[in-house]
N, C-alpha and C positions, 0 to 999 in steps of 0.2 A: 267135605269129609273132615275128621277129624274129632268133632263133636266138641271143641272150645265153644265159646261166646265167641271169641276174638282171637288171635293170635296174640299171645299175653308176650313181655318182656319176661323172661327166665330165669334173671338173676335177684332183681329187688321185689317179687311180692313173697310176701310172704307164705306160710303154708298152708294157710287156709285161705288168702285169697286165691290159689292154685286149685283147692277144692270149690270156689263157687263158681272160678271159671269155668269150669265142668260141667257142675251141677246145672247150670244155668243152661248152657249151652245142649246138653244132652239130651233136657227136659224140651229144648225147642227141635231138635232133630226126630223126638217121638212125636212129639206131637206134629211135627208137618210132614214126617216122611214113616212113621210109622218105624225107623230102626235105631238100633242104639249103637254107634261105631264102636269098634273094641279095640281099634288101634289109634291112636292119640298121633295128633301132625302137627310140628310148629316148623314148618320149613323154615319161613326167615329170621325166628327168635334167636339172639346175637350171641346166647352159653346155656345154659341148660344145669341147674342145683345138685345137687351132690343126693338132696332128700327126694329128687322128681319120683326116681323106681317105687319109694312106695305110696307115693301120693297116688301114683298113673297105676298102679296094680292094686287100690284097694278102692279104686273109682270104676272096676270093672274091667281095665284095660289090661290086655295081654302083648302091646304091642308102642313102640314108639319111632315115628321117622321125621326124620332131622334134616336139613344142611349145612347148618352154621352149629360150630367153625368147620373150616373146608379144610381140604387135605393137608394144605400150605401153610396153615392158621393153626390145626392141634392135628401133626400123623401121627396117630396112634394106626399100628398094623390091621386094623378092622374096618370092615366095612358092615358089619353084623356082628352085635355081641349081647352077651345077656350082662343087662345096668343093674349094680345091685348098690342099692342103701346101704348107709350101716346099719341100718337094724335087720339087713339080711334077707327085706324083701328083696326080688328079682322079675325082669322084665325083659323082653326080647329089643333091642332096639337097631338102627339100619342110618346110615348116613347115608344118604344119594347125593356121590359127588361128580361137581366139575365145576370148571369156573361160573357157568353157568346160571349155579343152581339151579334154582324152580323154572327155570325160563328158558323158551325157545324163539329165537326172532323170528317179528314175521316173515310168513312163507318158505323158511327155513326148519323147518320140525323133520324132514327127512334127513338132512346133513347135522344136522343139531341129535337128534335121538340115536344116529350111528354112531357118534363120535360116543354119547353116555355109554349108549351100549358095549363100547369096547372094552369099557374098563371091568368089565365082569366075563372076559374069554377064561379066565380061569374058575369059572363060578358054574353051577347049573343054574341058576336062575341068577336073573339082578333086575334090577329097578332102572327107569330113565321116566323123568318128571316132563310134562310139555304145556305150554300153553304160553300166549304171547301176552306181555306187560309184565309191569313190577307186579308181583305176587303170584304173576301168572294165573292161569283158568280161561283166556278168552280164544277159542282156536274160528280162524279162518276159512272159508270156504277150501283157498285153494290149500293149507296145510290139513284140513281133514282130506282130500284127494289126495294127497303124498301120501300121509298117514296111512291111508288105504292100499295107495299101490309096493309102499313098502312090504306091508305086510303080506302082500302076494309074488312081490318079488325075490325077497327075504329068503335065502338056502339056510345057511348055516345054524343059524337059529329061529325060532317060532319066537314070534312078535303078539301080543295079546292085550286088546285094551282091556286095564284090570281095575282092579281096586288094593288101596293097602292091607286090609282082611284076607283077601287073594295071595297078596305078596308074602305076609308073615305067618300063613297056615301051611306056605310052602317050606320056611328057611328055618332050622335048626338050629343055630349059633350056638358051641360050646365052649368060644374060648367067655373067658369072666371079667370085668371093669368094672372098683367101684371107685367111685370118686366124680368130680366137675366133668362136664364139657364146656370147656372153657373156649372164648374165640380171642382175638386179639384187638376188637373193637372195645378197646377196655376204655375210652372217653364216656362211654353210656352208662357208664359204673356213676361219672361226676357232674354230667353235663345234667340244667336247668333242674337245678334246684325248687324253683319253684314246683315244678309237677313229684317231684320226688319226695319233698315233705309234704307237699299236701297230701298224695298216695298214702303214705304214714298215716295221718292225720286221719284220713277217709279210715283206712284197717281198723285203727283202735276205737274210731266215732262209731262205727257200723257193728263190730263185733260187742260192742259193751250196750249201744243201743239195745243188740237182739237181746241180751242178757235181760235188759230194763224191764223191755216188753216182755220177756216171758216169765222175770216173776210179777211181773204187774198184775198178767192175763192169767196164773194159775192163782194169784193169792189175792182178786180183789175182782169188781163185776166189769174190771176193763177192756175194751175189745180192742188192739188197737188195728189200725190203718193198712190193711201189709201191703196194699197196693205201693199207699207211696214207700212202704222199703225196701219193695223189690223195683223199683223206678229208684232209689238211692242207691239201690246193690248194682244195679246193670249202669249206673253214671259212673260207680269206682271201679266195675271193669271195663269201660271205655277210656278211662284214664289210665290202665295198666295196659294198653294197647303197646304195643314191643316198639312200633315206630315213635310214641307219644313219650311214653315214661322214660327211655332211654335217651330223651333231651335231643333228639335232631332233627327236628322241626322246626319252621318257620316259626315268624313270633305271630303273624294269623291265628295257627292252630296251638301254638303256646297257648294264647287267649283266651280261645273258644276253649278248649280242653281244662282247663286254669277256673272261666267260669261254672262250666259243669260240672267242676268237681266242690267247686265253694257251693253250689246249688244244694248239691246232693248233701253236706253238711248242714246246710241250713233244715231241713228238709227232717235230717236226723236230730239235731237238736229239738224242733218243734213235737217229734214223736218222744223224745226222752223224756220234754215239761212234760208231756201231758199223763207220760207215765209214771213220774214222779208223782204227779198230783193224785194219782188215784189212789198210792200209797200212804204219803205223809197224808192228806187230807180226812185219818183217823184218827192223826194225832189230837191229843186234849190241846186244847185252847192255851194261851200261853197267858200266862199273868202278867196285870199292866205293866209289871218291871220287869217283863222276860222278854229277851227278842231270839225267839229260834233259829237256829241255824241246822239242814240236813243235810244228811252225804248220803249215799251208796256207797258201797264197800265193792267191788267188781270181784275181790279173790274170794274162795271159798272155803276161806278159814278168818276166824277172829286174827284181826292186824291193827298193832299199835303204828301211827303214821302220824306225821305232821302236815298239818294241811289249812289250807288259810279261805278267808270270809271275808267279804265285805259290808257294813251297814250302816242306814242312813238312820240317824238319830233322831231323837225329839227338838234334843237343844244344839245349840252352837254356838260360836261366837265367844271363845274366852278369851281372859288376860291373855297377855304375853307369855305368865309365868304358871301358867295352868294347861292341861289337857285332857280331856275327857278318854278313858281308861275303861276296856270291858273283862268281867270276869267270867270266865265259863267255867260249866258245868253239866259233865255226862253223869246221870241217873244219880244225883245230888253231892258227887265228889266234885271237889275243884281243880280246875284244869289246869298246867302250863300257858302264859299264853303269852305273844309278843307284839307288842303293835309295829306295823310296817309301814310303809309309805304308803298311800291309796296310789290305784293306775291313773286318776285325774289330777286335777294339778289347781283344781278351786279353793283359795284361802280361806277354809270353812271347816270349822271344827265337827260338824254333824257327821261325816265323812269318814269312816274308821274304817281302816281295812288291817284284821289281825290273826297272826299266825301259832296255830292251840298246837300240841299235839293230845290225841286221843285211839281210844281203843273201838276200831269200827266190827261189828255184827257178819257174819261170814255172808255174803251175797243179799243184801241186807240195808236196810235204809237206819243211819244211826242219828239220833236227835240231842244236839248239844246247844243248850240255853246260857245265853248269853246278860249278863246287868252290865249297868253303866255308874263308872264312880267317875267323882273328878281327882286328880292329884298334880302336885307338883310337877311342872314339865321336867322332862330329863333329856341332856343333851349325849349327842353321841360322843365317844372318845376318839381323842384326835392321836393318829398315827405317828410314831416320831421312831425311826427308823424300823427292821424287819417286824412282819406280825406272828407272834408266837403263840401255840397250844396247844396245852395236852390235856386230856383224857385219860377217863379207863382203860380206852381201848386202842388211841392214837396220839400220834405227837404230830405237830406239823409246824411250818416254817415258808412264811412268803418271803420271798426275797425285795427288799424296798430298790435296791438297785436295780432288779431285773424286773420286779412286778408277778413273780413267778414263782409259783409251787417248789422248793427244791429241796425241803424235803415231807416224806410222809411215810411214817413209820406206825403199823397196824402190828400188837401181841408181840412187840422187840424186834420187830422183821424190819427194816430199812428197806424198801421198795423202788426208789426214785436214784438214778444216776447220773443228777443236775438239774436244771427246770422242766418243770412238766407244763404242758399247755403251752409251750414257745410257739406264738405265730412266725409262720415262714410263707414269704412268698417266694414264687419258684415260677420260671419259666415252665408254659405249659404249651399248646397246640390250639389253634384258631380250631380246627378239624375236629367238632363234639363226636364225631365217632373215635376218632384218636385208629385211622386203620394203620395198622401194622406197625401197631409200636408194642412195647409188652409196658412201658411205664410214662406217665403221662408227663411228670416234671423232671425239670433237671436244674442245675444253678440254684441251687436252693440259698436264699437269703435272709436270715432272722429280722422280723421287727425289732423295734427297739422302742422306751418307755416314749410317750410322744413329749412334747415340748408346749403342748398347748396350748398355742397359741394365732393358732385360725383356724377357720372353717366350726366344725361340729363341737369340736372338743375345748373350741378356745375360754378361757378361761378360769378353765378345770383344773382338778389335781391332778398329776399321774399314777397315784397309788393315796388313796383313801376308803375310811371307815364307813360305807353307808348306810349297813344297819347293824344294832347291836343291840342285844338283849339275852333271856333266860336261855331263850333255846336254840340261838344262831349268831354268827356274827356273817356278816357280807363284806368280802373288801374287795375291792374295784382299781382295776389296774386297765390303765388306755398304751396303745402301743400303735407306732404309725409306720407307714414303708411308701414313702411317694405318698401318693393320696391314696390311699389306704388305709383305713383305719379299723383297729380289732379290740372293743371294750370287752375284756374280760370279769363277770362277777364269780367270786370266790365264795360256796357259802358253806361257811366252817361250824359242823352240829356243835352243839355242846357235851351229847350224849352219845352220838353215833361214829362207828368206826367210816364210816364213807364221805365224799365231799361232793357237793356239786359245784356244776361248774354252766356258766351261763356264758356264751359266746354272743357279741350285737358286732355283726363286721359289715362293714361300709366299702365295696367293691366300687375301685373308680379307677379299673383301668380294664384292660387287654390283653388275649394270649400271656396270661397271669391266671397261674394257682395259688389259693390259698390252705395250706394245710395244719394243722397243729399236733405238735414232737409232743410225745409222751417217755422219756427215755429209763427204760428197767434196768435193776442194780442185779438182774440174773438173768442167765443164760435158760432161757422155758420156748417151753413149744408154743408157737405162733398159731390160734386159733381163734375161732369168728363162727359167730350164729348165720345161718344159712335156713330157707325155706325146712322147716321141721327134720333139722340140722345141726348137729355143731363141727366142723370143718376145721383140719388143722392145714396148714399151707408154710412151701416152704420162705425161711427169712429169707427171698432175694432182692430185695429193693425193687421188686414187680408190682404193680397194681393188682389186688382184689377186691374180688367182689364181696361185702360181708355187708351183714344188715345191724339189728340192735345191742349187738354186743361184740365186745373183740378184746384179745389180751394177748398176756404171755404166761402156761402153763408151768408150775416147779414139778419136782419130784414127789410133792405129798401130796398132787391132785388138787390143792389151791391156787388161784391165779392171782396176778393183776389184773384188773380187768376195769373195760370201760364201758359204760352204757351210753347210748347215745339214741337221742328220738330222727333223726334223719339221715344219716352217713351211712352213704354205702358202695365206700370203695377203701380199703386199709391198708397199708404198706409196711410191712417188718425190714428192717435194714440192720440186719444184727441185732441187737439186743435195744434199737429204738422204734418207736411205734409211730406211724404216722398217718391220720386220719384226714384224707384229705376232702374239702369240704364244697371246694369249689372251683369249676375247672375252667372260666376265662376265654372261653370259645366262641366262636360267631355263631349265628344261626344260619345249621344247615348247610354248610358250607364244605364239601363233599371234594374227595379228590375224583377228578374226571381226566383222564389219559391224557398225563401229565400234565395237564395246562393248570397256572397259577391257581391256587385253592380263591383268591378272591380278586374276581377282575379289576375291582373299582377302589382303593383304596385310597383315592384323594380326597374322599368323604366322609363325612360321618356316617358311619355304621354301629347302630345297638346292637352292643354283645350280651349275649345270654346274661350271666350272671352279676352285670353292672347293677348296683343301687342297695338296699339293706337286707341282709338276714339274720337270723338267728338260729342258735344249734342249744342245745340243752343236754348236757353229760352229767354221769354219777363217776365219781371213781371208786374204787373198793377194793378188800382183797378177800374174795371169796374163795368156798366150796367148788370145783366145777358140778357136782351135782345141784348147785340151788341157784343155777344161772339165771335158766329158764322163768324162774320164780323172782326172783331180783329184781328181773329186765321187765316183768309185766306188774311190777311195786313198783319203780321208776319210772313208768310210762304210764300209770294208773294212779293218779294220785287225787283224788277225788276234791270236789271243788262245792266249799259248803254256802247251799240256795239257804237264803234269809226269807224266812216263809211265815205266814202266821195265821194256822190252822184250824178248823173250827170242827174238828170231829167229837167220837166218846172216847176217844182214847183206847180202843180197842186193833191193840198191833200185831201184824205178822210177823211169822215166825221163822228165821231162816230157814230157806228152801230147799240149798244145795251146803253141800258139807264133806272135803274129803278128811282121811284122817293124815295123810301124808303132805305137806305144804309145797314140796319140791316138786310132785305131778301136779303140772297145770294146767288148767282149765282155759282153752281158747277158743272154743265158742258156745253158744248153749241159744237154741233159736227153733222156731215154731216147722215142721215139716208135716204137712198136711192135717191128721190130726192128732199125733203126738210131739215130741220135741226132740231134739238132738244134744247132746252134748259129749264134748268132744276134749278129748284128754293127750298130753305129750309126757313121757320122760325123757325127757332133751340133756340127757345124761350116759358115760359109757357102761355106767351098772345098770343091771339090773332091779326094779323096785317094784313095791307093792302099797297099793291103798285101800282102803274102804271109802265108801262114796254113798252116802247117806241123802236120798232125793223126797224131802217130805218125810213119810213114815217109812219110806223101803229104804232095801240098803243091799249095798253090792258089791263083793271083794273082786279087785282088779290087778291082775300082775304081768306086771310090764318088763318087754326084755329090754336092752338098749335103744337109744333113740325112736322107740315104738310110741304110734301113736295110737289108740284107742276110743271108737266110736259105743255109746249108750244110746240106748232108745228110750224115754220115758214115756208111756200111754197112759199117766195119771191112777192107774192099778198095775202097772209091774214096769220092773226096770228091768233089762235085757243087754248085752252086752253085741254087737253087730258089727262083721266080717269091715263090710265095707264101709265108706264114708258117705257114700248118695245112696238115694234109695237106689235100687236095682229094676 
């Protein structure tokens, strides 16, 4: 029942992984059983999005039933209510509670379904769930004979094996909730990073993939493969599995789960070249002194962007006092452009890895040619106390004492209330579910700059220059806590109001979080991107659950605000932000009626998140209408293939095109035999665009938080209720 793929985690996929879980899933209930459920089930999923109501009611669904969080976990006075979105969809939804939940022991479903059933003597109908095991559904010879004789022995009320379709054409609910269901197992928010950035990873690989492939297949003779990416779409919802992505699993299925999800990218990269190719390989031939470089554009408008290449040369091997230098060039103008370190590390000049910025083609493949001069080496500048600069648009200030952001001031605004980006480690819980805590650290203790001198970092500076040029400078500050170690790069535009920030943290301990302070110089409302959402939550020093963006709101509808490709759990503690990255727990390690969470601890035991990771943040101070848009230009940042093409030079012509840049585009993919694409305004006004597909074109007006499904059939574009076919 239910009509998922899988029992999905409810708080980090995102809102379109929510619709393929569906989609997916729905398409396999018609086809083996000939129905379509219209009431949606995620019993043991651990919280439930703030945006589910109009995912599950424009997926067909009139209906949703629940048990987490249990009575004890979030009482709210309902047992039945109608869940509405902010964008004002609405949905019938049902908790069936007891400690219980889904499950009845065995040969106990007679004294187990009395006890559910009590708790609805004040109700005309109620729900009791049975079946014996974790997940429940297996019933017994001798509990279907109880089962039986209850229902003949049964006065008071009539007993009926039903279905949930049954249950929610009976119940009416008029009291109204909108907002989370939230549970207290808030460790699933932080635990095994690995499955939770790779999740990320799979989203953005998979949705930009579908895009590839469908201008590849309307604008060139390309057919691609769809087998294998519906074999890559069903791998990233078994990684979204509620038991898997929420990190409390053994390190077995870490593994297994871990490789099937790097499979499943492999899998989509191989579909991306070959999409690529059917494009660029129109492009004209490149002259013996040109070495091309291509991008895709993934947004659906013309965007200036900074984005970096790597290529391997003719020559190499110069002086000491020389280096070989490349110029680009989009459509015969000359480009900014900065040479960086290459990701290798071979003393060899051929080796150029450099960062342009350029103006990409709206959904669009852009061709930037590259020559090669030699010049005078240039060394970087050496650091001798704080790093300062300003801008048109910003001033900033590393602090050399602390290694730290403190201050950053965007249009005269002072934003920062001391160091931004302080690692802290903090006492945290062995227990990756983290049950019945509401906040997962406590003792919070700042790093400090390291001393460098053992292990990874020895040798090092604590605070240095590592790249600098036209368009960026990078400074690199190391910070240690125990064995602990948290390199922070700093990379300061030269043109841009925003800053990134690059976290490499080295976990070498236990029952330790790692989280990093962002502290605001005003008092704003605490909010967070959420599943086709933006969620405000109160500052209590609680743990949430948020996904690619998070800040603090002012009075003019601008934020602070932070982008981030993997965190998704955030903490407001008054007017400090705290992103916490990595939660220190063992694996699987479960509280069981009271006995010691870990029997054996005179051994080495691998804890989830020992060994290295990396986080990737923007900070900024935006619009909250151009969040949504921001967050998919910082997580999009397109990565230019050194190619060298031998067509007539005959190019396509951007495909998709809106006229508004703040409704964005998050998916756009082949369904049967037209395409889908699919539109948010992840904002609290109301907006309007035009949407220009080839030659048609289509005005679209969006209320709040509304998301918006197109049908293209290659001769009309249409505008359609739902998000799956029906």
């Amino acid at each position: 029942m239910g009509g998922w793929y899988l029992q999905p985690d409810c708080n980090s996929l995102s809102g379109e992984s929510f619709v393929r879980q569906i989609e997916v899933g729905r398409r396999y209930f018609k086809e083996k059983f000939g129905v379509t459920p219209t009431v949606a089930v995620n019993f043991d999923s651990f919280g439930h999005s703030t945006g589910m109501p109009q995912i599950l009611s424009k997926t067909g669904h009139t209906g949703y039933l629940f048990c987490r969080p249990m009575k004890q976990e979030q009482p709210f006075d309902m047992r039945e209510f109608m869940w509405v979105s902010p964008d004002g969809s609405k949905i019938k939804a049902a908790r069936a509670e007891d400690d219980m939940v889904y499950i009845t022991r065995y040969g106990k479903a007679y004294e187990d379904i009395s006890r559910k059933a009590s708790y609805y003597k004040d109700k005309e109908i109620g729900v009791a769930l049975w079946g014996v095991g974790n997940h429940g559904g297996v019933n017994s010879k001798k509990d279907l004979e109880d089962v039986e004789r209850m229902i003949k022995e049964t006065k008071d009320y009539e007993i009926i094996h039903s279905t949930p379709e049954a249950y929610f054409n009976d119940i009416n609910p008029t009291i109204e909730y909108m907002g989370p269901v939230q549970p207290k197992i808030i460790g699933s928010y932080t635990s095994m990073n690995s499955l939770k950035g790779l999740n990320a990873e799979l989203e953005r690989k998979l949705f930009n993939t579908e895009k590839l492939l469908s201008v590849s297949e309307i604008t060139t003779s390309y057919k691609p493969d769809y087998k294998k990416l519906e074999d890559a779409t069903k791998a990233m919802l078994k990684v979204e599995f509620h038991d898997a992505l929420s990190g409390t699993v053994c390190p077995d299925a870490e593994k297994s789960t871990v490789e099937l999800g790097k499979g499943a990218l492999q899998t989509l990269e191989d579909l991306s070249i070959e999409a690529y190719l059917s494009i660029i390989n129109r492009e004209k031939k490149a002259l013996p002194h040109e070495n091309p470089v291509f991008l895709f554009n993934f947004m659906p408008y013309e965007r200036e962007c900074i984005c970096e290449t790597e290529i391997l040369l003719m020559d190499g091997l110069l002086s000491d006092t020389e280096e070989l230098y490349l110029k680009a060039f989009e459509d015969g103008k000359e480009l900014k452009v900065q040479r960086i370190k290459e990701l290798g590390n071979i003393n060899y000049d051929r080796k150029n890895r450099m960062a342009f910025k350029c103006n990409l083609k709206p959904l669009n493949i852009s061709r930037i040619d590259f020559v090669v001069e030699k010049r005078p080496k240039t060394n970087k500048p050496i650091l001798e106390g704080d790093y300062i600069y300003s801008n048109s648009h910003m001033s900033v200030r590393i602090n050399s004492k602390t290694g730290l952001l403190d201050r950053y001031i965007v249009d005269g605004v002072e934003l920062l209330n001391g160091g931004a980006f302080e690692p802290i480690l903090s006492v945290s819980t062995e227990n990756p579910w983290g049950h019945d805590l509401i906040r997962t650290t406590s003792s919070k203790t700042p790093f400090v700059l390291s001393k460098c001198n053992h292990g990874i970092t020895r040798d090092l500076k604590q605070m240095k220059v590592i790249e600098d040029g036209e368009l960026f400078t990078i400074i690199q500050s190391i910070f240690e806590s125990g064995d602990n170690v948290v390199i922070l790069n700093y990379k300061i535009y030269k043109e841009e109001k925003y800053i990134d920030v690059k976290a490499t943290i080295f976990h070498n301990d236990k029952d330790r979080a790692i989280e990093l302070k962002i502290p605001a110089s005003f008092d704003g409302k605490f909010f967070a991107q959420t599943a086709y959402s933006i969620e405000e939550f109160p500052k209590d020093n609680n743990d949430k659950p948020t996904q690619r963006f998070v800040g603090f709101r002012n009075k003019d509808n601008k934020a602070l605000v932070v982008y981030n490709d993997s965190v998704y759990c955030s903490i407001a503690d008054n007017n400090d932000l705290y992103l916490l990255l990595l939660n220190g727990a063992a694996h699987a390690a479960h509280l069981v009626n009271g006995r010691p969470l870990i029997k054996e601890k005179d051994r080495y035991i691998p804890y989830i998140e020992q060994g290295k990771h990396e986080f990737n943040f923007r900070l900024s101070y935006d619009s909250m209408n151009s969040l949504e848009r921001n967050s998919d230009e910082f997580l999009n940042i397109p990565y230019g293939y050194n190619y060298y093409p031998h067509g007539d030079g005959c190019l396509i012509e951007s495909l998709v095109e809106v006229s508004n840049k703040d409704i964005a585009l998050k998916a756009f993919y082949k369904e049967d035999n037209h395409y889908i694409l699919r539109f948010i305004n992840n904002s609290s006004v109301s907006a309007n665009t035009s949407v220009r597909v080839k030659d048609l074109s289509i005005n679209l007006n969006f209320s709040k938080y509304e998301v918006k499904t197109i049908i293209y059939d290659l001769e009309s574009l249409k505008e359609r209720r739902n998000f799956i076919k029906e």
